[in-house]
N, C-alpha and C positions, 0 to 999 in steps of 0.2 A: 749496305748503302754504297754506292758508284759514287768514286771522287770525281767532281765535277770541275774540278783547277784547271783540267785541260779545256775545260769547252770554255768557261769562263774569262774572262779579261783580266788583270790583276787591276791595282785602284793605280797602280803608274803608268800602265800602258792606256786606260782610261785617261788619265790626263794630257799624258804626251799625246795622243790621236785628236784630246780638243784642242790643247794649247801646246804645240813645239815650245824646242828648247830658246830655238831663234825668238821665236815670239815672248816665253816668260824673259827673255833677255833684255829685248824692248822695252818690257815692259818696266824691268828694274833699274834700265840704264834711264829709260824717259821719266821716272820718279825721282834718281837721284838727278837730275838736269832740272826740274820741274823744284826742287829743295835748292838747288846751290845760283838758280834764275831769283828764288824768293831771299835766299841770303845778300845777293851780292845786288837786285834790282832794286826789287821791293816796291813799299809805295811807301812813301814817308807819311801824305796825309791821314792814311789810311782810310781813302774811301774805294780802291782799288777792290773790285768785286773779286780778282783772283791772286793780283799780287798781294795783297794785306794779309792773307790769312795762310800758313806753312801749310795746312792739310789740301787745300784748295790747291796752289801750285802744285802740290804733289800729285795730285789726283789727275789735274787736266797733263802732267807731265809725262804718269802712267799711260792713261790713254791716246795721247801722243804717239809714246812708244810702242804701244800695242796696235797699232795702226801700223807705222813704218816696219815692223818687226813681221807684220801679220803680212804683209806686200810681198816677201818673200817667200812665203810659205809655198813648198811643191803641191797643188793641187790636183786630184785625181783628173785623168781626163776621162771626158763623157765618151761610153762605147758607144760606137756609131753602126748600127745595122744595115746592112744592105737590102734593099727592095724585094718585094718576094714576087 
């Protein structure tokens, strides 16, 4: 049997090619912003659809940062052919 490690992707470079590092960075800096917005805002009444509830903040905090983190990301550019 042919080892196939070479042709193959490993499961980190799989990751890193979907999500950079920049972007899981985002993603855990806009989570912990998203927890310390819920500790220190909050809602007192608690009918706050996102500040009342710690998973909620966290979650829209994440995707936040996976947005802003994901803006940066170097994206391939399109190869442009010339007319035949």
């Amino acid at each position: 049997m042919e080892n196939n490690s070479k042709t193959e992707k490993s499961l980190k470079q799989k990751i890193f090619s979907f999500l950079p590092p920049l972007t899981i960075a985002g993603i855990i800096l806009g989570a912990v912003g998203g927890y310390i917005y819920y500790a220190q805002v909050g809602c007192v009444s608690g009918t706050c659809a996102i500040t009342s509830n710690p998973y909620m903040s966290i979650l829209w905090g994440g995707m936040i940062g996976y947005l802003l983190g994901d803006m940066f990301r170097k994206k391939p550019k399109p190869e442009i052919k010339s007319g035949e």
